[in-house]
N, C-alpha and C positions, 0 to 999 in steps of 0.2 A: 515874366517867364517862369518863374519858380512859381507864380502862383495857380498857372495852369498847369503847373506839373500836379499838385497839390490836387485837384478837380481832378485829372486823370485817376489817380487813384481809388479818388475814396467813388468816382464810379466802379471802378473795373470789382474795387470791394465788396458794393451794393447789388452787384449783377453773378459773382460767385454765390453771394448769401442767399439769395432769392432763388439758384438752383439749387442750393442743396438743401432748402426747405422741402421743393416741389418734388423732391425726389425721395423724401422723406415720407411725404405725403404719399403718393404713390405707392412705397412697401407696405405702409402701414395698411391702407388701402386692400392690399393684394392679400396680406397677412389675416385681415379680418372677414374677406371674402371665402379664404382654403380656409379658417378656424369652421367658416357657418356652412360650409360645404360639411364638411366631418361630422358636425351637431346635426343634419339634418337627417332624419327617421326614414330607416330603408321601408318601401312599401314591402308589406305582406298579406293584404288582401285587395280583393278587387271582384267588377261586378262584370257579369256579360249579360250579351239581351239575347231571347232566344234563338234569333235567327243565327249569331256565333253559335248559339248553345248547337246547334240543329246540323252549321257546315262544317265544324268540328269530330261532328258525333262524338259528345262528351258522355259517359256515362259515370254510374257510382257504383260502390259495392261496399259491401262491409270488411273488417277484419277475422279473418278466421282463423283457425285451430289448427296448425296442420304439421304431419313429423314430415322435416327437416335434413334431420341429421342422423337417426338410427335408422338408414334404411338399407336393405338388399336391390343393390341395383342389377333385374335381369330383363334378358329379351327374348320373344317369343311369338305364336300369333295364334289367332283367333280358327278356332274349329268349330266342327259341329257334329255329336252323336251320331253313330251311326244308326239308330234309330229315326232320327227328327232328319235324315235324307231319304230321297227314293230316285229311283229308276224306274219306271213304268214303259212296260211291254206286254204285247199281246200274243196269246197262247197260236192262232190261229191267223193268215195272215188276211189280207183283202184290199178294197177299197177303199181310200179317204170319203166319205160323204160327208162326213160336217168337224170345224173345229172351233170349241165354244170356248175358248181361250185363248187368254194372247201372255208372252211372255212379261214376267213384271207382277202378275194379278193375283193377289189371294185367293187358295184354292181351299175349300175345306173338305174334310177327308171324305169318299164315298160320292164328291161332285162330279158329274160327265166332261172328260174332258174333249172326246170326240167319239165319232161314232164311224165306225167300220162294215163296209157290206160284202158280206161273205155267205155261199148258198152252201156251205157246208151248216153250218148250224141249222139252216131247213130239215137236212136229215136227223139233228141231233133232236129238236123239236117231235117231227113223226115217229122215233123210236122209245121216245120218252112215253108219249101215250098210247102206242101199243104195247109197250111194257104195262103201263100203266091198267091199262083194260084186262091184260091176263094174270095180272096179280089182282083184281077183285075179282074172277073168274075164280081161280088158285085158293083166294082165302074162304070163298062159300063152298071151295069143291071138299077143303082139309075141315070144314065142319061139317060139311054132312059126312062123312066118310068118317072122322070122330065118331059121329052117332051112332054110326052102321058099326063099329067094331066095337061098341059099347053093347050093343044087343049079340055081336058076335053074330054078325051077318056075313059079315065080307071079310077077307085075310088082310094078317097084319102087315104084308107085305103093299100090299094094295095101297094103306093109309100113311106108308112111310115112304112111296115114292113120291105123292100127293103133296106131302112134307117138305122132300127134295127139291119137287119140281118149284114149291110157294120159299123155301128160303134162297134158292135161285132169282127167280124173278125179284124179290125182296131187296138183294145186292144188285142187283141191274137195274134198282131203280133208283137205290143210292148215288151211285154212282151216275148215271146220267144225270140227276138233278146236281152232283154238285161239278159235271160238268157244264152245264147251261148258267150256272151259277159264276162260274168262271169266267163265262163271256159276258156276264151281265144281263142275265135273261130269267126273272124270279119262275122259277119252274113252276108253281103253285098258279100262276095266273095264264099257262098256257091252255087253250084249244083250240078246236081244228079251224076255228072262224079267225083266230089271232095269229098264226104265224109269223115270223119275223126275220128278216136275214141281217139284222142290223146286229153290230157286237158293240157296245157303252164300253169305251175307254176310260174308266174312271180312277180320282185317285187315292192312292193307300193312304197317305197323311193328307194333312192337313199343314198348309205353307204357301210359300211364293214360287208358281211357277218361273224356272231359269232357264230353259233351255226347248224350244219346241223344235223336232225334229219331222215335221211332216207340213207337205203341202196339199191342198186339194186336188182329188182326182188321182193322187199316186198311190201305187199300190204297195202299201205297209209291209212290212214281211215280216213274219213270225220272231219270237225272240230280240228282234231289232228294237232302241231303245226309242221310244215316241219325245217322252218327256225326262225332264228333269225336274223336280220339288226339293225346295230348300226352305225347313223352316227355322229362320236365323232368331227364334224367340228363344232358344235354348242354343244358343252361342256360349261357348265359355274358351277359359284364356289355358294354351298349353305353353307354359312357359319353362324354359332350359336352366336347370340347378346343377352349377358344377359339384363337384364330389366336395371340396372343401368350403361348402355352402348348408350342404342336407344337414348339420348339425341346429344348424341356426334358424330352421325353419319349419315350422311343423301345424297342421292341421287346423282354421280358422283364424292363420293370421289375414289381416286385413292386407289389402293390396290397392296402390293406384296405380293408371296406367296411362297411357296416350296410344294413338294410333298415327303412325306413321303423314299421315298424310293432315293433320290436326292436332298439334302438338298444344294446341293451345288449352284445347277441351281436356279436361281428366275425368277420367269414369275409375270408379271405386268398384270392386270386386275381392271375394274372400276364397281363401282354399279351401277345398274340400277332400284331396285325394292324393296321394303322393306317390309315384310308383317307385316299386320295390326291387324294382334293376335297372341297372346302365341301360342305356341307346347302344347301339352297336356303332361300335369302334369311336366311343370316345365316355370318357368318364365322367356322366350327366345322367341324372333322373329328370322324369318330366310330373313339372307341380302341375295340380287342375285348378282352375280358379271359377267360382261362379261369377258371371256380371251379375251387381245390383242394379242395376237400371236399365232401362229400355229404351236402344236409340237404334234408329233406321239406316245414321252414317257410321254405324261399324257392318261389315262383311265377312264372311268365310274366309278364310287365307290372309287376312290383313296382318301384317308385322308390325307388332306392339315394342312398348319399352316401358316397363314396370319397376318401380318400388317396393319391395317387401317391408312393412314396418315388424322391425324384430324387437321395440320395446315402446313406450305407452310416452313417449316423450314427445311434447305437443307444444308449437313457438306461434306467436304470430305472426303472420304469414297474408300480403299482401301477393296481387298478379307483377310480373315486372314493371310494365306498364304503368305501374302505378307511381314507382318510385325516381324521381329524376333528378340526376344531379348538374350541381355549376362547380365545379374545381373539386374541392376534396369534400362538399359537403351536400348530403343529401336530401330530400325535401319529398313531401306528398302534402295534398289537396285536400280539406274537408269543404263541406259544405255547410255552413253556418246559416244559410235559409235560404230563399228560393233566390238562384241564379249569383247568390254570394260566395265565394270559395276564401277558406284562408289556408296561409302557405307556413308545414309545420315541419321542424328542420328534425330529422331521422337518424339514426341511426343503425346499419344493415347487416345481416348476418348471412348464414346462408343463402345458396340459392341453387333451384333442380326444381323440376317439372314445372319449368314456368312461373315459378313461385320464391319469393323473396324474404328471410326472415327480418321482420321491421322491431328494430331494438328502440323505443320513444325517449327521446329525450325531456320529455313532459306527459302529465298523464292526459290519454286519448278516451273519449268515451268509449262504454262497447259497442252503446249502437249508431256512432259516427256515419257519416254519408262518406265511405273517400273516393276519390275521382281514382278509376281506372281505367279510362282510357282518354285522353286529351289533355294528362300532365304536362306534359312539355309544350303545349300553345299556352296553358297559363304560366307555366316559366319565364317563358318568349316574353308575355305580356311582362310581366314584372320587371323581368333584366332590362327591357327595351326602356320603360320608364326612367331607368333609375343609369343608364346611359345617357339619356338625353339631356341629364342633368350639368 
């Protein structure tokens, strides 16, 4: 009996030591798996094929130059000279017969833009060449009649009505040509086999037809506006300067700007002119800005939102787009060769119009490829990896 007590023990002994080996084994185990987890190297680069490249729409850009932080922030919007607009109307009123334009079409200056049929100009035509016929009648009658009171034949009376009657006709001929001129009819190329009742609606500038006011067959009325001409190539910015601004800003500083509807684009423009009194009823001058560049998506009356840079202080400056964070730490995209990106950890500064100031926390080249727009699908790519883990 004692000796199977003896055998119970030194079992129950051998079967506690055997778990707490296996159990030992186990931490150790677990301990050496989280040590090789921690040792293993987070990914920071990676490759895509271009069909990613393509459903992404990844693109690059470089790093650029751009003030940040001394700027005058005002808003304003887009005019146009009174010059570089028109109104076009016709002296006389008539028939629509033709309309060689449509609205939208580059016009340049002096182009037909329709033509009007009106049988009053038939009369201004026949008066023009019977004027025309008694003033060389007029001008051979005041030279002979010169001659004749050079020999003191005929009285001086005589050759001074002769006079009267040739700088009469003279002015009534003036004038009718530069009324035929007004309808568009070269008075020089009429005669009696050419008459014409047609009046050439043509236009004063040169621009983009905006507005056509006539249909075929209806009858136009005098003074009433046909067209509308808008040439938006001399577009510039009138932007609102409060009173405790105008010290800060003065004549060829540079300016960027957005248009309301494209915030994303900036277009660059410089001042040129500053007016010299308030607006009425409130306390603003109005700056003039030229556009430097020529775009087709800015308009007349468009409501901008500009930057004045009032000093020469210039950061680097990525699109937002470009910058993408995970927790408190930031990251952008280079391109290391075709369809390879690495992921380079940032540091950010400002941010206005769109634009980010990018502080490196290692040196970047200048002429870098950085991805600005489809940062965050190669984010995606990376966290997703290094989750799976």
């Amino acid at each position: 009996m004692k000796n199977i007590f003896l055998i119970i023990v030194v079992l129950l002994f051998a079967a506690t030591s055997c778990k707490t080996k296996s159990a030992e084994t186990k931490a150790a185990t677990s301990v050496n798996d989280t040590a090789a987890k921690k040792e293993a190297p987070i990914a920071t680069e990676l490759e895509l094929t271009d069909d990613q490249i393509k459903a992404i729409g990844l693109q690059t850009g470089s790093m650029e130059q751009r003030n940040l932080k001394s700027t005058l922030k005002v808003n304003g919007k887009l005019t146009l000279p009174p010059q570089n607009q028109a109104q076009v109307s016709i002296l006389l009123g008539g028939i629509v017969k033709t309309i060689d334009v449509t609205e939208g079409t580059f016009v340049k200056q002096g182009q037909t833009l329709a033509t009007i049929v009106n049988n009053e100009v038939i009369q201004l035509q026949q008066e023009y060449l019977e004027n025309k016929s008694q003033l060389i009648y007029l001008q051979a009658e005041f030279k002979r009649q010169t001659e004749l009171q050079e020999d003191r034949i005929n009285a001086t009376k005589t050759l001074q009505q002769v006079q009267n009657e040739l700088s009469t006709a003279q002015a009534k001929q003036k004038g009718l040509q530069t009324k035929l001129q007004l309808q568009g009819i070269n008075a020089s190329g009429i005669s009696t086999a050419n008459f014409t009742n047609r009046i050439r609606v043509t236009a004063p500038i040169s621009g983009f037809v905006h507005h056509i006011n006539l249909t075929m067959g209806k009858f136009a009325d005098a003074n009433t506006i046909l067209f509308d001409i808008v040439d938006n190539r001399f577009l510039h910015l009138d932007l609102t300067l409060f009173e405790k601004d105008i010290a800060k800003v003065k004549v060829g500083d540079k300016i960027m700007f957005t248009d309301a509807n494209d915030i994303s684009h900036v277009h660059p423009a410089t001042i040129f002119a500053l007016n010299k009194s308030f607006e009425d009823n409130q306390q603003a001058i109005i700056a003039h800005a030229k556009i430097e560049e020529r775009t087709e998506t800015l308009l007349p009356g468009m409501y901008v939102e500009a930057r004045i840079q009032i000093d020469n202080y210039k950061a680097n400056a990525l699109p937002n787009d470009a910058v993408v964070s995970n927790g408190d730490e930031h990251y952008i995209y280079i391109e290391t060769k075709k369809n390879h990106y690495q992921q380079i950890a940032v540091k950010t500064g400002v941010s206005d119009m769109g634009f980010i100031e990018i502080l490196p926390l290692e040196e970047i080249a200048a002429n870098a490829k950085v991805v600005t727009k489809g940062a965050y699908y190669l984010l995606s790519q990376l966290t997703k990896g290094s989750g799976e883990e």
